[in-house]
N, C-alpha and C positions, 0 to 999 in steps of 0.2 A: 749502729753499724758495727760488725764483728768481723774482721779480717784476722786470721792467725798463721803466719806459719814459723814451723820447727822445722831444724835442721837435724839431721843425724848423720856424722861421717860413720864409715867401716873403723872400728878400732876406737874409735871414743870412749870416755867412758858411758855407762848407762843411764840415761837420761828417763825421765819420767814424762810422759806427754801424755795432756788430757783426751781423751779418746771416748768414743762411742762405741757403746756393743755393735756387733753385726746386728743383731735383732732388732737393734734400735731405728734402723734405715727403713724406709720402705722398698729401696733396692740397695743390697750391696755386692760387690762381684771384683775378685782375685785377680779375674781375667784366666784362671786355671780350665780353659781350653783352648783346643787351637784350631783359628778359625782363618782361613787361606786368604778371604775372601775380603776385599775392601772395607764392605761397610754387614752391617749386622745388628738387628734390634736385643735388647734385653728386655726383661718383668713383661708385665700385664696389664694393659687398658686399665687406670687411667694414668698407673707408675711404670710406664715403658721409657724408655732412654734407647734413643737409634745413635751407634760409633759409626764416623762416615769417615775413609780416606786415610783410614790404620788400619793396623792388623792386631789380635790378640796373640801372641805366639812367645815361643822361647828361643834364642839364636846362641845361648849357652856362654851369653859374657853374663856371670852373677850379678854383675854390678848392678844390672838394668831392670834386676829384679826385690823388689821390699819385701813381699812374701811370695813363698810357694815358687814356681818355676815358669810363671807365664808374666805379662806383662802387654796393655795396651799402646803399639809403637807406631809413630807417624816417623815416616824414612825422610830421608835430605830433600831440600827446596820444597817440600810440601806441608800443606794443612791438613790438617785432623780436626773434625769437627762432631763435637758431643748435641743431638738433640732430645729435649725433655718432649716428653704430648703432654704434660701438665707442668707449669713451672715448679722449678723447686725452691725451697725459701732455707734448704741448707744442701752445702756438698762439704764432703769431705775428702781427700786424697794423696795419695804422693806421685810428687814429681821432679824429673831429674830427665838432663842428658845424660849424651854418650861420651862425649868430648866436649872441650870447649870452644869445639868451633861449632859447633849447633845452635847456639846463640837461641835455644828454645824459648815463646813466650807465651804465658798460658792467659785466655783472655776470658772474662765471664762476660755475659749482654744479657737485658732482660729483652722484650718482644720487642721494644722500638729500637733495634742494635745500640742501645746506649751502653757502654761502657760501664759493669759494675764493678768492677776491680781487674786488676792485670799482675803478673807476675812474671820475672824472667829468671831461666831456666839455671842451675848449675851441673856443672860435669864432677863437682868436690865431692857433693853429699845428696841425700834423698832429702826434697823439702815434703815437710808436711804442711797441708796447704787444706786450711777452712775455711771456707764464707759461708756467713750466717746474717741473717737480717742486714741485708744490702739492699732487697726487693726480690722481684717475681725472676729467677734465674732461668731463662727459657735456651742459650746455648749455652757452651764455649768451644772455643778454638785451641789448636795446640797448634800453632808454628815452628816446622824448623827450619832454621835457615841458615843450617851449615851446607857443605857440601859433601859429607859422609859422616855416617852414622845418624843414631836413633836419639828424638825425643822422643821418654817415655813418661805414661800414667799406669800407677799400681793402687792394688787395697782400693776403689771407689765405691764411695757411696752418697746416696740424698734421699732427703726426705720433701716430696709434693707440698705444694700449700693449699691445705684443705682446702674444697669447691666451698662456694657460699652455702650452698643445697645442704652439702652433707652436712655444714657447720649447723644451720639451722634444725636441720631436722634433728642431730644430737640435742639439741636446745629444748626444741620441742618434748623431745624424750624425756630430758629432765626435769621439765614444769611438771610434765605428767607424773610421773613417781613423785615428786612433792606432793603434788596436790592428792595423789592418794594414798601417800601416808597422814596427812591432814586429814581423813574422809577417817 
């Protein structure tokens, strides 16, 4: 089981955090546009991710943003919830309130709502926040449960856990080219 997270305040010194290419995800997203609307799908059958009950947007406090000028936000007394159509078997991101009274908590579940890891939220710094081989990561949730201002999630990304199918038939693939370089 691999849970990571790093802190970064504003003004620190510069810190080295292990990181994944963008390329390396099978989705990754800034959140760099701005979308009005409650909920909103990302990627493509079968690496889609539906955001339910936040907004991707910019309201111009820099704090609330790790890169670029947008950021995905769940407002006061409500949840935000991240759906996978395929589990994921890694996510990667940052997260952070707006205040300390947001008491933000970020929750992973695999398909049977079991509890893969939990985190709670700071108003200090941006956490950088990784699960990796915990299990099949099928939600999370973002609670906030201040009474003003935003939890928010920036920079996200994850990678799917290959279908059996596809795994196999790579497999299969690969017998084949052995065997006809043996031939």
């Amino acid at each position: 089981m691999k849970l990571s997270v790093f802190t970064a305040a504003l003004g620190a010194a510069v810190v080295a955090f292990p990181t994944i290419a963008h390329a390396d995800f099978d989705l990754f997203t800034g959140f760099e546009f701005t979308d009005t609307s409650l909920d909103f799908t990302l990627g493509n059958s079968p690496n889609s991710v539906q955001f339910l009950n936040g907004q991707a947007k910019t309201v111009g406090a820099f704090l609330l943003y790790h890169g670029g000028m947008n950021s995905w936000m769940v407002d006061s007394n409500q949840t935000g919830e991240i759906l996978f159509e395929s589990p994921a078997s890694l996510v990667d991101l940052w997260f952070r309130d707006q205040s300390p009274d947001n008491l933000g908590v970020l929750t992973f579940y695999d398909a049977l709502d079991n509890v893969l890891a939990q985190f709670d939220g700071s108003a200090a710094v941006f956490q950088h926040i990784v699960v990796d081989s915990v299990g099949s990561i099928s939600r999370i949730t973002l609670q906030n449960n201040g009474a003003f201002g935003y939890s928010v999630i920036d920079d996200f990304g994850f990678n799917v856990i290959p279908s059996p199918s596809g795994a196999s038939l790579f497999g299969l693939c690969g017998v084949a080219l052995t065997r006809r370089r043996r031939a």
